[in-house]
N, C-alpha and C positions, 0 to 999 in steps of 0.2 A: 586531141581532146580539147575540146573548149572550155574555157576557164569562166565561171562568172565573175559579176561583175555587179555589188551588190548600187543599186540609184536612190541616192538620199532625196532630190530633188527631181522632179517630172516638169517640164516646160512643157506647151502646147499652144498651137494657136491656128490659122482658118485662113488661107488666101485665098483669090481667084482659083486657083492650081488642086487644090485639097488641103487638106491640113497634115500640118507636123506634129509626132511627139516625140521629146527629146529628153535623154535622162541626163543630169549632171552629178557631179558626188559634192560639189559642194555650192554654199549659199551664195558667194562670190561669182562663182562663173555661170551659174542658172539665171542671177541677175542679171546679170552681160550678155548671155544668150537672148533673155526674153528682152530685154531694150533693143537688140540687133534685131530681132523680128520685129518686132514695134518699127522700127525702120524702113526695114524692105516691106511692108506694106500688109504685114497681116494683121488679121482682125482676131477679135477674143483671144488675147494672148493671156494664158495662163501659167500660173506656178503650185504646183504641189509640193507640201514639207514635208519632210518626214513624218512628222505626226498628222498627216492626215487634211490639215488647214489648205483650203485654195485660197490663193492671192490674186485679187484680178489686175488690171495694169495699171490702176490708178490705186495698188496699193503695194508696190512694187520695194515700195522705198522701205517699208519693214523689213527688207532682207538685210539690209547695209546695215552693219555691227555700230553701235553706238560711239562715234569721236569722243576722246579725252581732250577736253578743254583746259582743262584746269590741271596740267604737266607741268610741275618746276622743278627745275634739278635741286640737289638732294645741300645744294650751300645754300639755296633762296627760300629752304621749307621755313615755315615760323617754328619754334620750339615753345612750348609750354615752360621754358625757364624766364629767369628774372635774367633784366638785364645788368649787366654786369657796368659799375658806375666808371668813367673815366678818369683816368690816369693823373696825376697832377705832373704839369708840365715842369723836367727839371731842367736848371739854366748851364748848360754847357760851359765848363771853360779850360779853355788851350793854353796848357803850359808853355806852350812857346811865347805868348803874347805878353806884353811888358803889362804890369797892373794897371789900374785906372784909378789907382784909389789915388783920391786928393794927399799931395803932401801934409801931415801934419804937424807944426808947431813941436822944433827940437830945441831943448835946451842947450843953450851954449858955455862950455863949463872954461871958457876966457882961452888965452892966446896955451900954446904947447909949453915944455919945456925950454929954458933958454938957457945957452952954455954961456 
């Protein structure tokens, strides 16, 4: 038993030889179909949609699905928040390292004890 086989898109077109009609199930490969006959040399190359619209060959390019130009992955989106103010820079410091602070001015309370 034969199985059908329901054709969303109908190509056609007209060479020396006779003409073709070809069915495809989708908009991608009926495109590619009907620019491959455009090639090999036939004439009135057509597309039918499913809804009925014919496409002649110079209107072909309606079938190709619309490019996303404007793709940014999901860290480079902008957010509708405030920006968040920076940090105040704090001054590191390594206890290991001997101070730097200037000597200051000790009193000298005179010589030690003497026996």
């Amino acid at each position: 038993m034969a199985r059908t086989i329901r054709v969303s898109y109908l190509v056609s077109g007209i060479s020396a030889y006779g003409s073709a009609n070809l069915g495809r199930g989708s908009a991608a490969v009926a495109l590619r179909l009907a620019r491959k006959l455009l090639r090999d040399g036939y004439m009135d190359v057509r597309v039918c949609t499913p809804r009925g619209r014919v496409l002649q060959s110079d209107e072909l390019d309606e079938l190709q699905p619309p490019r996303e130009t404007d793709v940014m992955a999901k860290g480079q989106q902008r957010s509708n928040r405030e920006t968040k103010k920076p940090k105040k820079e704090k001054v590191k410091v390594i206890a290991a390292a001997p101070s730097r602070k200037d000597a200051a001015w000790q009193p000298d309370f005179g010589p030690g004890k003497k026996k």
